[in-house]
Every structure is written in C-alpha cells, then in structure tokens.
C-alpha positions as CSV (number, residue, x, y, z in Angstrom):
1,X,14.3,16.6,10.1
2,X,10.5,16.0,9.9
3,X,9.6,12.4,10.4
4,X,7.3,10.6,7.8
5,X,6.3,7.9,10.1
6,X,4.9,9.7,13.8
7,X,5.4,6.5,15.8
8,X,8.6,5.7,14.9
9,X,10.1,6.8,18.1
10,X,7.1,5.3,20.2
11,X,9.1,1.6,20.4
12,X,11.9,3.6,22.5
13,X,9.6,5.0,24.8
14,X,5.8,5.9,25.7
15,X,2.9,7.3,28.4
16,X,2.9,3.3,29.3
17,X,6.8,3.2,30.1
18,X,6.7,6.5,31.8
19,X,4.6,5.5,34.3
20,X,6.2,2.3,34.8
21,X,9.2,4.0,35.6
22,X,7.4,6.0,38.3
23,X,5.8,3.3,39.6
24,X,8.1,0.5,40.3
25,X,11.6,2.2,40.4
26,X,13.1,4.6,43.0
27,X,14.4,7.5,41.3
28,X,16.2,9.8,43.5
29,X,15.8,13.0,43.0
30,X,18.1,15.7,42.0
31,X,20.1,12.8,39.8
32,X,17.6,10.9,38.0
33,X,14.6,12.5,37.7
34,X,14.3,16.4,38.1
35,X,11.6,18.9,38.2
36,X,11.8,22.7,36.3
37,X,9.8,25.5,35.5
38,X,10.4,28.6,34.1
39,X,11.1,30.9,37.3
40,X,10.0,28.7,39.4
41,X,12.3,26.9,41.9
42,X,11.7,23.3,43.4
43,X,11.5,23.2,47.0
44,X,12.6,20.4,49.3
45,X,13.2,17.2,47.8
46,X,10.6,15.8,46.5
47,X,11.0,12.1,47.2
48,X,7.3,10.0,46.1
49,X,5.3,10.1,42.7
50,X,2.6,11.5,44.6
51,X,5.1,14.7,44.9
52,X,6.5,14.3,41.4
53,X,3.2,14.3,40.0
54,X,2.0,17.6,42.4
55,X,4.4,19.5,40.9
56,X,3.3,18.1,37.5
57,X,-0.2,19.6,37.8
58,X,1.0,23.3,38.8
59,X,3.2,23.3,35.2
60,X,6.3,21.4,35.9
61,X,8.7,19.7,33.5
62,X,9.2,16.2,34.4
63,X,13.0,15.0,33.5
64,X,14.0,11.5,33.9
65,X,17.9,11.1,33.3
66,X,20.5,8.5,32.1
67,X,17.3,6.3,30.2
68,X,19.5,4.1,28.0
69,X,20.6,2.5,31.6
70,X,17.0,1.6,32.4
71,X,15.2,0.5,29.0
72,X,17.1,-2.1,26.8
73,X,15.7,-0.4,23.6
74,X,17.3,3.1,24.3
75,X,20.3,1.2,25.6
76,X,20.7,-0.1,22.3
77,X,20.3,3.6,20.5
78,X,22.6,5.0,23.0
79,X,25.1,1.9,22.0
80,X,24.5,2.4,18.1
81,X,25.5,5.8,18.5
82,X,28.8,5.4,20.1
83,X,30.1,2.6,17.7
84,X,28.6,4.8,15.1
85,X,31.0,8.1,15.9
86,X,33.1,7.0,18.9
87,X,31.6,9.5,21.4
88,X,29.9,9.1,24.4
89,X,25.7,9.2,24.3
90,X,23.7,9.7,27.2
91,X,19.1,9.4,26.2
92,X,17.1,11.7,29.0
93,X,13.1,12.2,28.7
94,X,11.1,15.3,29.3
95,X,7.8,15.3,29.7
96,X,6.4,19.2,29.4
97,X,2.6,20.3,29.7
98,X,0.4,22.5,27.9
99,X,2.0,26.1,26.9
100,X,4.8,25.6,29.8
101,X,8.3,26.0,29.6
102,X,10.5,24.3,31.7
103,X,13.8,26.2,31.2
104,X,14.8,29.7,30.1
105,X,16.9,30.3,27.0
106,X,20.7,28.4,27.7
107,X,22.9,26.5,25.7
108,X,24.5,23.0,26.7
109,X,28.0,21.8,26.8
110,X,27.3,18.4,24.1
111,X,26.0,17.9,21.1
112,X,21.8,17.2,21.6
113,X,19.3,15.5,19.0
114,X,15.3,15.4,19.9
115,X,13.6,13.0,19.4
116,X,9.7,14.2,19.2
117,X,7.4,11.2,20.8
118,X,4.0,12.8,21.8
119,X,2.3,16.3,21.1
120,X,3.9,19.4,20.0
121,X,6.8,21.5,21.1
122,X,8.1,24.9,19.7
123,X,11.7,25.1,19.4
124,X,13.9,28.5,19.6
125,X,17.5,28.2,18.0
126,X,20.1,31.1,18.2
127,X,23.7,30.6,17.2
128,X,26.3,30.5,19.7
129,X,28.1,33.2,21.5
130,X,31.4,31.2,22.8
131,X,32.3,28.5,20.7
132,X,32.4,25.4,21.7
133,X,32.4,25.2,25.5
134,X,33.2,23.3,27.9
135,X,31.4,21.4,31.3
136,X,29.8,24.9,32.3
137,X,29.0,22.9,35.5
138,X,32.5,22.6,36.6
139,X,33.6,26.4,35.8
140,X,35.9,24.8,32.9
141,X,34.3,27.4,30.3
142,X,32.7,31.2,31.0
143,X,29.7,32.3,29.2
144,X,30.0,35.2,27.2
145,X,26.3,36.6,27.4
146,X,23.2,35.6,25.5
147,X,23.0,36.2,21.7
148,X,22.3,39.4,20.2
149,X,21.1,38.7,16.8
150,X,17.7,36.8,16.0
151,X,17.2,32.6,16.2
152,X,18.5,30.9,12.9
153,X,15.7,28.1,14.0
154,X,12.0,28.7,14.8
155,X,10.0,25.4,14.4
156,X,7.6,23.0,16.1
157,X,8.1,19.5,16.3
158,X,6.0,16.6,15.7
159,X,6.0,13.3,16.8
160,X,9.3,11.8,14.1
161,X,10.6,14.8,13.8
162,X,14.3,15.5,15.2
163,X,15.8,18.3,15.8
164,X,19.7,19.1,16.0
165,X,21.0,21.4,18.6
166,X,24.8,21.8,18.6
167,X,27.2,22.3,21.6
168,X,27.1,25.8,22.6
169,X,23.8,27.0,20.5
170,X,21.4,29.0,22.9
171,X,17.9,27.3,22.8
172,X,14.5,27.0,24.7
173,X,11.2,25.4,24.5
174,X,7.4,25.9,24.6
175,X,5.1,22.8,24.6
176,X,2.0,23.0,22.8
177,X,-1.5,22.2,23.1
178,X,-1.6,19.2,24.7
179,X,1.0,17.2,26.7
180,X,4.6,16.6,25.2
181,X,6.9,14.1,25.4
182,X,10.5,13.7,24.1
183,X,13.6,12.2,24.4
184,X,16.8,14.4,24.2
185,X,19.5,12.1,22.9
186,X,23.2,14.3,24.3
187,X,26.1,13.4,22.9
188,X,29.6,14.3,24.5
189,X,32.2,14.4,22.2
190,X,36.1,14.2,23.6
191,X,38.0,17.4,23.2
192,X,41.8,17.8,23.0
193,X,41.8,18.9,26.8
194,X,40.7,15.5,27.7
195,X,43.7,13.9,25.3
196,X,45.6,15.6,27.3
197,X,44.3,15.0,30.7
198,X,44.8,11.3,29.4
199,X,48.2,11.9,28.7
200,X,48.9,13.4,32.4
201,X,47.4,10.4,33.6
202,X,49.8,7.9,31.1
203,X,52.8,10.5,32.1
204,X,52.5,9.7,35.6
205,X,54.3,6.2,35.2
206,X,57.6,8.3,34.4
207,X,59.9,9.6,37.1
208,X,60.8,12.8,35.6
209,X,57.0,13.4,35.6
210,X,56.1,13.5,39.0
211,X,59.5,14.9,40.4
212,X,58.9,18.6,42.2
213,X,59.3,21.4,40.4
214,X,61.9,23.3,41.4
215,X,62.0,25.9,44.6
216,X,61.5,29.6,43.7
217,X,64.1,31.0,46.2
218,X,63.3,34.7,46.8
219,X,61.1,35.4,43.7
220,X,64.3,33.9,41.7
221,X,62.5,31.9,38.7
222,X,65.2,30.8,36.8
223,X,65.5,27.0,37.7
224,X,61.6,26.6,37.4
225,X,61.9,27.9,34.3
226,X,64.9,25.8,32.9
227,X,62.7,22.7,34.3
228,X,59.1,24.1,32.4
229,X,61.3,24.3,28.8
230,X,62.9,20.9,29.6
231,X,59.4,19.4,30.3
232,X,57.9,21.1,27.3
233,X,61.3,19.6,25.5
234,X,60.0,16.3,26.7
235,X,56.6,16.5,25.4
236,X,58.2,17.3,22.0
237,X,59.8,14.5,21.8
238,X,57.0,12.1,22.3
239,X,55.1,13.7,19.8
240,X,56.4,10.9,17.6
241,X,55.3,8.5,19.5
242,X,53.3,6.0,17.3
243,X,52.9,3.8,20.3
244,X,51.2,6.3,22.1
245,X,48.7,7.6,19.6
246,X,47.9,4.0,19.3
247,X,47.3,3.3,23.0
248,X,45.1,6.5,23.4
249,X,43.1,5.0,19.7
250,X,42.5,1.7,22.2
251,X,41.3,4.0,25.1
252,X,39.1,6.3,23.3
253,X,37.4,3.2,21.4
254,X,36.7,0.8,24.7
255,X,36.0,3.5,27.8
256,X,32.5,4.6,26.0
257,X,30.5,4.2,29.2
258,X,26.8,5.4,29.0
259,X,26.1,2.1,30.8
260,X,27.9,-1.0,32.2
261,X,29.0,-3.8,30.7
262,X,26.1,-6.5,30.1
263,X,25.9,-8.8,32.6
264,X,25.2,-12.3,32.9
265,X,24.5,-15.2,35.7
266,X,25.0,-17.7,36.7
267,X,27.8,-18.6,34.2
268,X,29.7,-15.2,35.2
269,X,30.0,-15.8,38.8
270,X,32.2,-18.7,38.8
271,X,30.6,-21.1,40.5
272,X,28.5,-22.2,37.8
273,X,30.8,-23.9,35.2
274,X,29.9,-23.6,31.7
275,X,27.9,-25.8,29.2
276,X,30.3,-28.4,28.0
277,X,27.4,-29.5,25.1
278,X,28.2,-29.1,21.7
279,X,25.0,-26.8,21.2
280,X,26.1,-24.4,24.1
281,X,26.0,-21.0,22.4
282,X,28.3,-17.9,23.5
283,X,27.6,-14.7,22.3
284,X,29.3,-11.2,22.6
285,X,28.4,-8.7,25.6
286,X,26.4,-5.7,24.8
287,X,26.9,-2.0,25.2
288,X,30.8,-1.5,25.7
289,X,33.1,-2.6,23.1
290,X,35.9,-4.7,22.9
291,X,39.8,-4.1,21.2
292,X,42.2,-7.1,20.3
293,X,45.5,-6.9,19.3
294,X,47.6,-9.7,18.2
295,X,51.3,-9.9,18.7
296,X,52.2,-12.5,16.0
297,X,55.8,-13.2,17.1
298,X,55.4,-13.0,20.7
299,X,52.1,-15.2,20.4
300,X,50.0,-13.2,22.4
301,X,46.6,-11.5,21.9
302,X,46.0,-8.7,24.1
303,X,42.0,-7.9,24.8
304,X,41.5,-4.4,26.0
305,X,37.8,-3.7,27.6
306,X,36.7,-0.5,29.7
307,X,40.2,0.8,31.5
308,X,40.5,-3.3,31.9
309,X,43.4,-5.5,30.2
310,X,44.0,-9.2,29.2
311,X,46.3,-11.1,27.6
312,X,46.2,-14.5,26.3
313,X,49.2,-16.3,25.4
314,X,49.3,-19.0,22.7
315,X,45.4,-19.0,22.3
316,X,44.6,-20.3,18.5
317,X,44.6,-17.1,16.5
318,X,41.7,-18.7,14.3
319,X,39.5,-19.2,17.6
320,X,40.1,-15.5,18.8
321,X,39.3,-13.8,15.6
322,X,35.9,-16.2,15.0
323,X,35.1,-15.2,18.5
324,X,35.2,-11.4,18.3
325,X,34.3,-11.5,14.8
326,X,30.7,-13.2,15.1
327,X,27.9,-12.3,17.0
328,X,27.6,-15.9,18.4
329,X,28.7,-19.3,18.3
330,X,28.2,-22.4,19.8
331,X,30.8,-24.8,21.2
332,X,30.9,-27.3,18.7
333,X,31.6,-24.2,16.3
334,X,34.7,-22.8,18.4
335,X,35.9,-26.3,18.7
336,X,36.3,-26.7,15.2
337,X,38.3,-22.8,14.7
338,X,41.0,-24.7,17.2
339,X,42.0,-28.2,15.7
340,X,45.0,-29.9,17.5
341,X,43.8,-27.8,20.6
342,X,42.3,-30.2,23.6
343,X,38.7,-29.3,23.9
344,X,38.1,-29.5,27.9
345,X,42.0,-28.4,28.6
346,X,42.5,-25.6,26.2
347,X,39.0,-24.7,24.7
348,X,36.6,-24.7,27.6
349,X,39.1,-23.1,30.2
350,X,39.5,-20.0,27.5
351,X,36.1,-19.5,26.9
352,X,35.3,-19.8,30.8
353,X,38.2,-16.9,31.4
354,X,36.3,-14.4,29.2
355,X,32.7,-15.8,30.7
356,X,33.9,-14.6,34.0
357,X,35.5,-11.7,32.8
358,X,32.4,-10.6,31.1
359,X,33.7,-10.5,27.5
360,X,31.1,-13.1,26.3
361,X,27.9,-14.3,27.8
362,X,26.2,-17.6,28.2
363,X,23.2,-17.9,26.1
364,X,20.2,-19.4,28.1
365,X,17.9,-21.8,26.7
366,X,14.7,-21.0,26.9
367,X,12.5,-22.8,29.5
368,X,10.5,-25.7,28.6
C-alpha cells in the first residue's frame, strides 16, 4: 500500500527516538535489541552502545524489540490494533544500512505489516510452502523447505508505504541507498490449538480430568482405551456448552497483553485516598481491555480484566454502565448516575475499589 503522505509514520518513531532509546535505556541484549547480518554471526554479548553501534558500522541490522512497551505512541497503535481484530500485536524497529541485508530468505510464524519510516528497502515475497505454522521457535511446526516457484512480490518501499506479509510467506530484505528504518508491526493471531490448550487448562477444575489414566498391564491396552473413548465422550458432550464458549469469548477479549495494564500513582497504591471534590475526574486505563457482565436477578456485575476477576454486588447498574461506557467522568458526574446511593459510603468506596485495582485511573491536575 504506497503511502501518499512520507511522514506519516515519523510521529510513531524517528533517528531522534532511536537514539534516545540507546542512550538512556538499558536494553539487554539477545531480548530487546539484537544485532544480524546476512552470514554473519554475533559474537559475545554485546552489552554498551559503543558495541551496538561497532557492529553497526561493519553492516549490521540493528533490531530493537517489544517498542509499543517503551513509546506511548506505538503503544497506542499496538492497542488500536487488538481492539480492532482481537489478536495480539507486538511493534519492533529495524534499522538496516546501505545495500545490507540483515536476514536470509525465512518466513515468520504471525501475521507482519511494515511500516516504511526512512530510506528505501527492497522487499522479496514468495508464497508459503507449509500453511500456516506454528511457533517454529518451540519445534510446534516443521518447515517444509524453501519455495520453489518465483516471488509473487518484488517492490521497494518508501517512507508511507506498508507492506503485508502473511504467516508462513517466505520473505527477505535489501536496504537501499542510504540508511533505512522501519517498524515491523507482528501480529499473533490465536489458533484452535491454543482454544484448546485453554480448555485443558479450564478442564483441570474437574476430577475425572486429572485422574490417571489407566495401567497398561503387559502391553494389554484395553482399559486405556475404554478410558480415551470415555474422555473423548466427555468432550462431546460439552460441545454444547454455551457457558463455555462464552467464558473462553471473555478470555480471548481481556488477556491481549502486548503491554501491562496502565498504571497510575499515587491514587493506586492505597495510601493515597481519592479526590472527594466534585471536579475529580476518573478515566479508563489504557492498553488492556475490560469485560462486564451483569447478572440482573442476582444483582451482581462481574468485571473480568487480564486472567483477573471482580464482582460487585448491588452496585447501581446506571453507575457501572456510565463508568465503562465513557472515556471519563468526574465525581459530581458519577454521583448523579447513582441517586438514593450515599456518596462517601457507597460511591467513593466503589470507585476507590477499581482505582486500586487499576480499572480506572486518577486524572492529575496539571501543576500550577
């Protein structure tokens, strides 16, 4: 997708935040920032920017990883993503040199857009020999050798452009005539072997689960085998279970977790008690969404956030919904979703509860 505006990735990153990077945080190597060249191996572990930046000058490809938990702009991209398609994002950067190329032709296990920010780069596209694999990291997938036929993509990218490289597709990349930089935007979709490693894991509340199988006494298979049809017999049976397709739907929509949850002192910690003034405004946390059910007749809303769980009996429904339905409010404003309902004994001590809990934050004012 050629970009008609060239700087309109430049606000998510730049030469300037680069060095900043290098400069004033400790990246360890090997995890967050990495080093390759075409058959050329790193050796050691280079540790300072004075290394990084050695290895730079003899034709290196400088990778920094897992951006979008570093700069709040590509935080917010990684974020906008997720609620846009419900998979996980993760936003690395290379930065490449002159006519180098830092790895050989491969293919990745998620789905990867680039995002072209400074000089050229030629991209190589072939179509996929084994669809759809798997983490080729952990041995869950085997490759199937390199593709036979010719690329389906040949191109060079500008700064705008994007360029989509689905899972499995074999790919390189040369840089062009002056230095490149881009940001390689992966995203991970879920797969129907990790439904079911969820569903081992929801399983493992249930006796009959995590019973031993049955001895195989002198090769004899029989009883294992009665107990395998039984168990698949099981799993038959819950496959009507609504229940369950809805408690995986709340998993799969809150555990999204290219970064933490927001943060926000002093308010979170406790020991700072919350604004009581009617212009105190609360607003939602960033990054990692939020699921509310309400149970009508048994009064009860139940929050569900990352693999953690709340449930609030008798709050006002009117209060909740206002609360995870707007960006922000103030006091005054949830005060008056609640009447009949105390202020400082039912209002503030709810709104404190998902403070600490990180649901909402406390806005700041800004100093004087």
């Amino acid at each position: 997708m050629r970009g008609q505006d060239r700087d309109r990735f430049r606000s998510l990153f730049s030469w300037e935040q680069l060095n900043h990077l290098l400069n004033f945080h400790r990246l360890r190597f090997g995890e967050e920032i990495r080093l390759a060249a075409i058959g050329k191996k790193v050796s050691g572990q280079p540790e300072t920017a004075e290394e990084w930046i050695k290895h730079c000058q003899d034709g290196y490809t400088l990778i920094i990883n897992q951006l979008q938990r570093r700069i709040p702009e590509i935080a917010e991209l990684a974020t906008g993503i997720e609620r846009a398609i419900g998979h996980r994002s993760q936003v690395n950067m290379y930065c490449s040199w002159p006519a180098q190329q830092g790895f050989d032709q491969h293919h990745d296990d998620h789905e990867v857009f680039i995002l072209q920010i400074e000089g050229t780069k030629r991209w190589v596209v072939s179509e996929e020999t084994y669809k759809y694999p798997l983490d080729k990291y952990n041995n869950v997938s085997v490759d199937t050798g390199e593709p036979k036929g010719p690329p389906y993509i040949e191109t060079e990218l500008h700064p705008g452009d994007v360029l989509y490289i689905p899972r499995g597709h074999w790919h390189y990349a040369v840089a062009g005539d002056e230095p490149s930089l881009h940001l390689t935007l992966g995203v991970t979709c879920r797969t129907g072997v990790y439904w079911l490693k969820w569903l081992a894991d929801e399983l493992m509340d249930e006796e009959e689960w995590r019973r031993n199988l049955p001895p195989v006494v002198d090769g004899d298979t029989t009883r294992l085998a009665a107990h395998v049809r039984a168990l698949m017999g099981r799993l038959a049976a819950i496959a009507d279970d609504e229940q369950l397709v809805q408690t995986y739907l709340a998993n799969h929509l809150t555990t999204q977790d290219s970064r933490h949850r927001e943060v926000g002192l002093p308010s979170q910690s406790g020991f700072h008690a919350l604004s009581t003034k009617a212009d105190t405004r609360l607003r939602q946390a960033r990054f990692n969404p939020v699921k509310v059910d309400h149970d009508a007749e048994a009064e009860q809303h139940r929050i569900q956030f990352g693999t953690r769980k709340i449930t609030l009996d008798g709050a006002p429904a009117a209060l909740i919904d206002n609360v995870f339905r707007r960006e922000s409010f103030t006091l005054a404003e949830a005060v008056d979703w609640a009447p009949g309902f105390d202020p400082d004994e039912d209002i503030a001590p709810l709104l404190r509860l998902l403070v600490e809990e990180g649901i909402l934050l406390e806005e700041q004012p800004p100093p004087a």
